[in-house]
MMTF fields as JSON, N, C-alpha, C and O atoms, coordinates in Angstrom:
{
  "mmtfVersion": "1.0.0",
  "mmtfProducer": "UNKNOWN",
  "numBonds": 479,
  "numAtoms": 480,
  "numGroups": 120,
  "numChains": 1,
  "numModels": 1,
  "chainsPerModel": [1],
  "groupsPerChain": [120],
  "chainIdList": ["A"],
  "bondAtomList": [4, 2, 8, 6, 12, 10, 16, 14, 20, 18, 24, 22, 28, 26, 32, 30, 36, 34, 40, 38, 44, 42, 48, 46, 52, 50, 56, 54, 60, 58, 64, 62, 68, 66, 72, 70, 76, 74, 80, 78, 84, 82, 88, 86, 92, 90, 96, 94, 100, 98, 104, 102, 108, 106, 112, 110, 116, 114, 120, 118, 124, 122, 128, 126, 132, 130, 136, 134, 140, 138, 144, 142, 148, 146, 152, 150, 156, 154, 160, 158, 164, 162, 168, 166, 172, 170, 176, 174, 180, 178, 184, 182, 188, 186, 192, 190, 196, 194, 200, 198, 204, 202, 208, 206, 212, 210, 216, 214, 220, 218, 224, 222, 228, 226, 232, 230, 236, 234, 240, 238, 244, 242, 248, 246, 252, 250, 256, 254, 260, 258, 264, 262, 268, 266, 272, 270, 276, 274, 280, 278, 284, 282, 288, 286, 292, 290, 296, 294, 300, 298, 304, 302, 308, 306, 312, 310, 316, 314, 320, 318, 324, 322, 328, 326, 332, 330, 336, 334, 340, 338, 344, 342, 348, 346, 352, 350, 356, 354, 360, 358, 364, 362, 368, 366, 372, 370, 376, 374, 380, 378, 384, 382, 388, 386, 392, 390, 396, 394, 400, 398, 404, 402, 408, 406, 412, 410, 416, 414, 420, 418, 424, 422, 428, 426, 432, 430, 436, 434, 440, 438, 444, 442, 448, 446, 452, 450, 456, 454, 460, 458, 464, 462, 468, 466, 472, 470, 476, 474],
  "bondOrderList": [1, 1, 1, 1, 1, 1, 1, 1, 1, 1, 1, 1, 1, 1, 1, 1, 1, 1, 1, 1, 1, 1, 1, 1, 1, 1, 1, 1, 1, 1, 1, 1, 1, 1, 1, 1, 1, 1, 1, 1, 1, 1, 1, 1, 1, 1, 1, 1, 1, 1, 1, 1, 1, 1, 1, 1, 1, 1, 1, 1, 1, 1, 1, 1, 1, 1, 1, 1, 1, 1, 1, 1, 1, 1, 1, 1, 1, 1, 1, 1, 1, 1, 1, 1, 1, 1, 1, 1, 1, 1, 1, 1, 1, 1, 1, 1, 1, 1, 1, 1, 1, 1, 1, 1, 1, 1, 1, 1, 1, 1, 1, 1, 1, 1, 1, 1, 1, 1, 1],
  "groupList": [{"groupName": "UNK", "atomNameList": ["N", "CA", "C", "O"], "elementList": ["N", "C", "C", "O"], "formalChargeList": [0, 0, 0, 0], "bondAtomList": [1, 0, 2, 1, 3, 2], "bondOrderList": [1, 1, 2], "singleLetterCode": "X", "chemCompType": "L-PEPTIDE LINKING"}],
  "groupTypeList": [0, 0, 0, 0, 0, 0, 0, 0, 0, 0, 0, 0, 0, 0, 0, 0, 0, 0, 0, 0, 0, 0, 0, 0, 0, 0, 0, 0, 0, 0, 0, 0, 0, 0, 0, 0, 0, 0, 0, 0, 0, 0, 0, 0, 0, 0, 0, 0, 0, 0, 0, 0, 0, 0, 0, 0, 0, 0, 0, 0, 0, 0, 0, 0, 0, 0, 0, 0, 0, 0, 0, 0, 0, 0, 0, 0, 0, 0, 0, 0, 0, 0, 0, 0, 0, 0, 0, 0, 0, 0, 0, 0, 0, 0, 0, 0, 0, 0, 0, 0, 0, 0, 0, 0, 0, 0, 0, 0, 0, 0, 0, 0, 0, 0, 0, 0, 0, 0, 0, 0],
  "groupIdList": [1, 2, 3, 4, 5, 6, 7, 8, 9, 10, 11, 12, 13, 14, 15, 16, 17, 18, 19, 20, 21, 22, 23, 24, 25, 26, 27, 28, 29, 30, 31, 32, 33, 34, 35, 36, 37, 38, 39, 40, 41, 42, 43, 44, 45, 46, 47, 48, 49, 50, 51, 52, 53, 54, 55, 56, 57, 58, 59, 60, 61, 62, 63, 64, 65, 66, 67, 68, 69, 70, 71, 72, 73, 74, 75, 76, 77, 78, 79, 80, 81, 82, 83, 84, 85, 86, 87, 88, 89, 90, 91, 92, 93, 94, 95, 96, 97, 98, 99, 100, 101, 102, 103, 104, 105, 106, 107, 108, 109, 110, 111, 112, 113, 114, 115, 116, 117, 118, 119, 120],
  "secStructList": [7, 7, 7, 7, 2, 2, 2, 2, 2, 2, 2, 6, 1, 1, 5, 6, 2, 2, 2, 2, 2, 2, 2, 2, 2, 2, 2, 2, 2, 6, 6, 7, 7, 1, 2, 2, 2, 2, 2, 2, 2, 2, 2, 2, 2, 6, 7, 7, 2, 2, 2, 2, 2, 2, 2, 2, 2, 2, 6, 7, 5, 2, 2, 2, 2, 2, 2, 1, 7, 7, 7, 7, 1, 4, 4, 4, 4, 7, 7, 1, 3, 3, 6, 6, 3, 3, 1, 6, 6, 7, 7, 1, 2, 2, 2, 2, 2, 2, 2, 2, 2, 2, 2, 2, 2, 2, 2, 2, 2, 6, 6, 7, 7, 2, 2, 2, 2, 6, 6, 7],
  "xCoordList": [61.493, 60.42, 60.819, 61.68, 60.129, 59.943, 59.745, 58.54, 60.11, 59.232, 59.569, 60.587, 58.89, 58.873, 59.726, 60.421, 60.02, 61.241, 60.583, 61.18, 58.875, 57.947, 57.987, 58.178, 57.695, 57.593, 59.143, 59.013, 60.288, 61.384, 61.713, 62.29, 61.339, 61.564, 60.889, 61.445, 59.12, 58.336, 59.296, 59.884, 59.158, 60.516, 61.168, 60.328, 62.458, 63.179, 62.709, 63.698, 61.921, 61.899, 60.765, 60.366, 60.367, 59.51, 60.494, 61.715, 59.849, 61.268, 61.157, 60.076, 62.373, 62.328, 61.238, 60.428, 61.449, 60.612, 59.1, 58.339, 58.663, 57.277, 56.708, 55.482, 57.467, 57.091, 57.662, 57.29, 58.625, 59.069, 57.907, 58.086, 57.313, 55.77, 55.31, 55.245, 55.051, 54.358, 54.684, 53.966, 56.347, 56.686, 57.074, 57.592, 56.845, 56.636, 55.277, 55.339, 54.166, 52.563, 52.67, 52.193, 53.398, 53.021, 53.901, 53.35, 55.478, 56.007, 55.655, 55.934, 54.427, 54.185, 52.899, 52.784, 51.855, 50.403, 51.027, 50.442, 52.221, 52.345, 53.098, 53.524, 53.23, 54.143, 55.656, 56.485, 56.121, 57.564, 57.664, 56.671, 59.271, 59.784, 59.839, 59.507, 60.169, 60.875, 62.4, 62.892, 62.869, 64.182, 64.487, 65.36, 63.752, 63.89, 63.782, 64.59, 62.891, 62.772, 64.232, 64.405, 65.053, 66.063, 67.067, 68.173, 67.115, 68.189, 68.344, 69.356, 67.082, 66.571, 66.927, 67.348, 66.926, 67.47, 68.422, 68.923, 69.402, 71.433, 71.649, 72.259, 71.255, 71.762, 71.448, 72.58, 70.561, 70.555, 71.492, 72.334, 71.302, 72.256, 73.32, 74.225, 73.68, 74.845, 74.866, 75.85, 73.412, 73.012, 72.66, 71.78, 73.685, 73.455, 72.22, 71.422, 71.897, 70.348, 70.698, 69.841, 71.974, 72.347, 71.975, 71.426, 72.65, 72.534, 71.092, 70.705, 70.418, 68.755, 67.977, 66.915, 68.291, 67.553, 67.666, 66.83, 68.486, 69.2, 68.458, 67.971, 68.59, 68.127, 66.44, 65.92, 65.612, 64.605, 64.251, 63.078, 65.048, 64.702, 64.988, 64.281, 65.997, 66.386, 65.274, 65.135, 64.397, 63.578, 64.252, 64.436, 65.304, 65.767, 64.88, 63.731, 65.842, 64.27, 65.556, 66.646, 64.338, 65.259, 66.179, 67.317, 66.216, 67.315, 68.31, 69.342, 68.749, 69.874, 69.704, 70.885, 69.229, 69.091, 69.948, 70.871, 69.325, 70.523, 71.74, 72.683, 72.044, 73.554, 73.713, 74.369, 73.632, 74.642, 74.761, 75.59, 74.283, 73.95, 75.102, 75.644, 75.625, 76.91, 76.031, 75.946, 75.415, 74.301, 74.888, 76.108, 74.449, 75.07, 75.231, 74.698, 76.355, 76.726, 75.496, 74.972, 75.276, 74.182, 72.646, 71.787, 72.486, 71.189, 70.619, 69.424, 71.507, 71.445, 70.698, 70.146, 70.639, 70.217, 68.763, 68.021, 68.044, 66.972, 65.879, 65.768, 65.292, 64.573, 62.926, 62.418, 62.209, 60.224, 59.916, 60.503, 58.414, 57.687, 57.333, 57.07, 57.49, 56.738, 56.156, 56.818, 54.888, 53.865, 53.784, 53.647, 53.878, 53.71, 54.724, 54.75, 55.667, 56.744, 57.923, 58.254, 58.627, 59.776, 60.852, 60.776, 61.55, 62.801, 63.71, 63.864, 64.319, 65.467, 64.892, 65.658, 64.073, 63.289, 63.749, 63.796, 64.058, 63.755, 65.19, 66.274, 64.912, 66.045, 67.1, 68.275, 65.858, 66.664, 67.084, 66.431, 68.336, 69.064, 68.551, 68.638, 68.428, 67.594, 66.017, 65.832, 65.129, 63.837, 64.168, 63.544, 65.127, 65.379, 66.002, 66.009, 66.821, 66.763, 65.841, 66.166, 65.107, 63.883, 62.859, 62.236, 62.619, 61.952, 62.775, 62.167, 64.302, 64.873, 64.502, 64.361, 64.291, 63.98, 62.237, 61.727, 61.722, 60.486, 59.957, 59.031, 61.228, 60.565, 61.137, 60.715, 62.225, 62.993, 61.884, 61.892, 60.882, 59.932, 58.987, 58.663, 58.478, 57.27, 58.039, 57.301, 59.157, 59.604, 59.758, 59.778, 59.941, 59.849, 58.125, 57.659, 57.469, 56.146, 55.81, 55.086, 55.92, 55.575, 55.951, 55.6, 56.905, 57.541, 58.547, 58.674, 59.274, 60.108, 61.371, 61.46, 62.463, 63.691, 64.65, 64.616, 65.287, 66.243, 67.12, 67.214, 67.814, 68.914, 68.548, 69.416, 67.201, 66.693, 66.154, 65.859, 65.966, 65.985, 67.643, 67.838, 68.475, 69.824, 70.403, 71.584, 69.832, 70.152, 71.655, 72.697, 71.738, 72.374, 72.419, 73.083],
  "yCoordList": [34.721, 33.843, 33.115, 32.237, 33.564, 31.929, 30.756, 30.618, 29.777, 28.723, 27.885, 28.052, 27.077, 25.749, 24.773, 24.662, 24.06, 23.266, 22.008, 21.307, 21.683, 21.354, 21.267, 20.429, 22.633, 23.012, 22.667, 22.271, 22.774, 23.214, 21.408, 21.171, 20.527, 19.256, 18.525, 17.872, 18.89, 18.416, 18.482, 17.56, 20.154, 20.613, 19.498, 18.6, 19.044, 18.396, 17.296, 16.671, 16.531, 15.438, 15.361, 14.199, 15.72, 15.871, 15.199, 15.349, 14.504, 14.179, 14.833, 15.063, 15.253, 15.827, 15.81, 16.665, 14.233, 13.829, 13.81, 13.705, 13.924, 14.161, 15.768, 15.856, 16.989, 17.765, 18.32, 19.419, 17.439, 17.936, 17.5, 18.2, 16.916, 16.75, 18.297, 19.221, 18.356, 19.761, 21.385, 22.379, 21.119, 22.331, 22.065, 23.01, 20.716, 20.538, 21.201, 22.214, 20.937, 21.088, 23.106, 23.979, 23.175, 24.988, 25.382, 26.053, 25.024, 25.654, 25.956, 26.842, 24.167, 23.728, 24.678, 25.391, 24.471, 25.655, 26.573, 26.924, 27.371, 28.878, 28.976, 30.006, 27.53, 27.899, 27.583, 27.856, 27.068, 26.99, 25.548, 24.823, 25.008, 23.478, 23.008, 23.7, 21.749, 21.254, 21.952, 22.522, 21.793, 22.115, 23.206, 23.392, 23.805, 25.409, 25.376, 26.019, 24.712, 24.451, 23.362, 23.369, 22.648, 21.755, 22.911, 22.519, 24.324, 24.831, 25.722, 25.973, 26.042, 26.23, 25.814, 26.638, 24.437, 23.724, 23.538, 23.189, 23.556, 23.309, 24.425, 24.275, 25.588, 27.198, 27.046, 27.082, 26.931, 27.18, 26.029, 26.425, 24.523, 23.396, 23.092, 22.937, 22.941, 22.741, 21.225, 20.486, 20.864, 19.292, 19.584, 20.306, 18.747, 18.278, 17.345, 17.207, 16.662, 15.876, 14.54, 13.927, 14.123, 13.031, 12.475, 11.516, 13.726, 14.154, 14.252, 13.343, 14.757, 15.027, 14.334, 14.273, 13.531, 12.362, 11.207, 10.303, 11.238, 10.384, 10.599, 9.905, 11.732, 12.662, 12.257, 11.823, 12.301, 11.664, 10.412, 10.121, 9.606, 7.684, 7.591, 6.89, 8.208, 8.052, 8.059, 7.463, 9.449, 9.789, 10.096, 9.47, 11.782, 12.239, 12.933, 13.332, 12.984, 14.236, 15.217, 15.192, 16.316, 18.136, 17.998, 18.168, 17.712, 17.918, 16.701, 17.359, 15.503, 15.094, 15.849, 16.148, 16.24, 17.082, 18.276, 18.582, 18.955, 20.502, 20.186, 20.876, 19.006, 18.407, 18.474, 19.514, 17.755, 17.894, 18.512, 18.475, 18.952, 20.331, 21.328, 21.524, 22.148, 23.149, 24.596, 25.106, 25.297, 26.224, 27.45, 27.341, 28.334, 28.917, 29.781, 29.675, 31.094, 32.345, 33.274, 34.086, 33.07, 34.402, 34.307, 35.175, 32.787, 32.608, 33.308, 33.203, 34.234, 34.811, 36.117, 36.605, 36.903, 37.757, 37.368, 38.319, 36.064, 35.718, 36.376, 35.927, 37.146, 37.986, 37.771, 37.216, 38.396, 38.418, 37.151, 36.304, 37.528, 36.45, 35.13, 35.088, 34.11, 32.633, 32.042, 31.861, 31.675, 31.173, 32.156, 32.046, 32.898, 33.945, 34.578, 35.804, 33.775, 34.492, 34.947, 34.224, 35.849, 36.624, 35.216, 34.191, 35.374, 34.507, 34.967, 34.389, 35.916, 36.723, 36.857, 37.659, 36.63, 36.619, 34.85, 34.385, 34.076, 32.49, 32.144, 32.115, 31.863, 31.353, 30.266, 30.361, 28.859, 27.408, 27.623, 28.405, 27.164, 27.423, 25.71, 25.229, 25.628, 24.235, 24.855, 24.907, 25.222, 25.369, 27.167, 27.481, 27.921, 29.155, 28.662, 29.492, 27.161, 27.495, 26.131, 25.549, 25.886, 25.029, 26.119, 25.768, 27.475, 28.563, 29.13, 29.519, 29.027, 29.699, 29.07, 29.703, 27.691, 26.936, 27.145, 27.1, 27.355, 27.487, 29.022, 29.273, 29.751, 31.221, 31.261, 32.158, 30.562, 30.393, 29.883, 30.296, 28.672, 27.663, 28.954, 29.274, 29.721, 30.431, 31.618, 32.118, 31.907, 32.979, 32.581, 33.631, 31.54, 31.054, 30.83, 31.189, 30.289, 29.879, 31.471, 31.568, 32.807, 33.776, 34.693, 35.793, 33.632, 34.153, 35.404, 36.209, 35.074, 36.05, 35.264, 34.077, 36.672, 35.857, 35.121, 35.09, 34.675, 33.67, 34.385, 34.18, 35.356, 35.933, 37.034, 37.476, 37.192, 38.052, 36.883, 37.32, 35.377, 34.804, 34.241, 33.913, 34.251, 33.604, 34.795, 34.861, 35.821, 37.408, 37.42, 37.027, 37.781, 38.365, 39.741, 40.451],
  "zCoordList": [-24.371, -23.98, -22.72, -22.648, -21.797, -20.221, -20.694, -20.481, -21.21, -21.128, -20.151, -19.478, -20.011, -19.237, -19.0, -20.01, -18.254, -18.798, -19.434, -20.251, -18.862, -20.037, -21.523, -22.403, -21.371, -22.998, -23.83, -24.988, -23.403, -23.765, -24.28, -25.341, -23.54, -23.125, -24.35, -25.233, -24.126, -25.274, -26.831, -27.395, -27.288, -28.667, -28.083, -28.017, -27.543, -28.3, -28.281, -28.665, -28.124, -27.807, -29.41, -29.327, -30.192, -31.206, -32.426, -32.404, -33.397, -34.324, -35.365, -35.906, -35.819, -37.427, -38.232, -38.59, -38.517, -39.485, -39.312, -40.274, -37.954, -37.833, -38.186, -38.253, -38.406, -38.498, -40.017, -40.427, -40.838, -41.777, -43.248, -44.245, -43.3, -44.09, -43.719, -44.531, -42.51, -42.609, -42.841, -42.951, -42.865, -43.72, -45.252, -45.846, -46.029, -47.395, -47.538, -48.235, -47.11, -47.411, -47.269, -47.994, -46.175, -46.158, -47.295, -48.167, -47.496, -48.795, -50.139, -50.946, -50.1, -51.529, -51.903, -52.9, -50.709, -50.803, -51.287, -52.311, -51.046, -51.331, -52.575, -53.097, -53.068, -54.943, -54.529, -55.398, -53.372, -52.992, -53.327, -53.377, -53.629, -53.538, -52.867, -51.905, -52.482, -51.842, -51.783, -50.809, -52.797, -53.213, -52.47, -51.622, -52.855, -51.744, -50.351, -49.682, -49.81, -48.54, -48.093, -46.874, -48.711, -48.667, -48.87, -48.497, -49.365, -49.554, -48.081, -47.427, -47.876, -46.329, -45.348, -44.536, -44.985, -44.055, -44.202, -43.133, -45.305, -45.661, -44.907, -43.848, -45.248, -45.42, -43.354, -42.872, -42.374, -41.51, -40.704, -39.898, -40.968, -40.481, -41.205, -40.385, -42.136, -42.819, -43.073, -43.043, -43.362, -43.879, -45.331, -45.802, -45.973, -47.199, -47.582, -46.655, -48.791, -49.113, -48.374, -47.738, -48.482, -47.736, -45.919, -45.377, -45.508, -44.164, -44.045, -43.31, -44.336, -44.036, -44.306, -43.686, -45.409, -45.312, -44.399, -44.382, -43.803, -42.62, -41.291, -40.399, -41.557, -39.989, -40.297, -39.269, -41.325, -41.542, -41.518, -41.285, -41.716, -41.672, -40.497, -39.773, -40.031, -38.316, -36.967, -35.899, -37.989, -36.752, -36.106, -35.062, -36.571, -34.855, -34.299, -34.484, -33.446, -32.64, -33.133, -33.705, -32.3, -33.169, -32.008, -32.446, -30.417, -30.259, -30.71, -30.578, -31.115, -32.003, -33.26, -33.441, -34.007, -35.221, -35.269, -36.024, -34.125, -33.998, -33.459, -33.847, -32.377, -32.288, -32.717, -32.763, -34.033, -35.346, -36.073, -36.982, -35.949, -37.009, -36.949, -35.861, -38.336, -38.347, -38.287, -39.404, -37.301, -37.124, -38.107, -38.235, -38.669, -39.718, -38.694, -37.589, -39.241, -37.759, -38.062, -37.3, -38.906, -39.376, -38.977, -39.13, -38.319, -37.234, -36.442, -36.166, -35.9, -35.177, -35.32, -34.334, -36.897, -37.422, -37.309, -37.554, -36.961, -37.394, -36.419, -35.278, -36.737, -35.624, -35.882, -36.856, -34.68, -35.442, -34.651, -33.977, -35.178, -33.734, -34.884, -36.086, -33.776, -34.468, -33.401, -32.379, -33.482, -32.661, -31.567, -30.348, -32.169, -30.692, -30.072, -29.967, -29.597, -29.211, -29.831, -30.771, -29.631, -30.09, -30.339, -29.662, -31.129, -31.245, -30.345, -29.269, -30.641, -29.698, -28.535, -28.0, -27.769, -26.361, -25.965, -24.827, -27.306, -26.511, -25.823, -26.405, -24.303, -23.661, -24.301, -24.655, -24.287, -24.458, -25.307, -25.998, -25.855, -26.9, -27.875, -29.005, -27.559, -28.454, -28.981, -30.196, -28.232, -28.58, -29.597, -30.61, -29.016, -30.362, -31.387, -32.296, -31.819, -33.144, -33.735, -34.769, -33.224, -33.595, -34.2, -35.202, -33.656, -33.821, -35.413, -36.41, -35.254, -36.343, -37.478, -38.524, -37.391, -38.458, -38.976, -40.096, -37.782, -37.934, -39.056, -39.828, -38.52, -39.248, -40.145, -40.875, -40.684, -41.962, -43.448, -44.608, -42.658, -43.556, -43.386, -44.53, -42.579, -42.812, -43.987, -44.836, -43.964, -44.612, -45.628, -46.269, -46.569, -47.702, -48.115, -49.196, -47.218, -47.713, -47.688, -48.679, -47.117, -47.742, -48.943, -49.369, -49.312, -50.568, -50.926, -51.848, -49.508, -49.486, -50.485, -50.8, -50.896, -51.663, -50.952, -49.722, -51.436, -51.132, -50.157, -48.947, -50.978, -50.837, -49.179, -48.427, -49.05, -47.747, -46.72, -45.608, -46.923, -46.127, -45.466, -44.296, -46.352, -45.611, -45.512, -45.855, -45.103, -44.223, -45.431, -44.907, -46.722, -47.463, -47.267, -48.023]
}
């Protein structure tokens, strides 16, 4: 993906917590947990319930979020389009794993398994 240094800028500057309500509502429509969606976000950042809830009262934005974050090695496996564009096409290395996270929550709300979302 080209993007912008716009677009790239907007992503990080967005906070966690403003967009994390809205991957509870898509998990929950499709029969998924929370819990699951929390095992989701450990398995790709390496944030425990502690850590993420932090990162939520904090209001980080995603880029302090992925700072800290321990990115799993196997991210990288994360392939397929979200919002349109290719993952493995996205330059900024901040706005591709904002995307990784993004196709991780759609891949659970479609009810894929566990074990084929954390590329077992």
């Amino acid at each position: 993906m080209k993007s912008t240094a716009h677009h790239d800028e907007r992503i990080a500057q967005i906070t966690f917590a403003s967009v994390y309500p809205h991957y509870i509502t898509k998990v929950e429509k499709k029969g998924r947990s929370i819990s699951e969606l929390h095992q989701v976000i450990q398995w790709l950042t390496g944030y425990d319930e502690v850590a993420l809830q932090q990162h939520i009262s904090n209001k980080s934005t995603f880029n302090e979020f992925f700072a800290a974050a321990d990115l799993n090695p196997k991210a990288e496996l994360i392939t397929g389009s979200i919002c349109g564009y290719k993952i493995q096409d996205i330059e900024n290395p901040l706005t591709k794993k904002v995307r990784f996270l993004d196709k991780l929550v759609d891949e659970l709300a479609k009810g894929k398994a566990m074990e084929k979302i954390f590329r077992n």
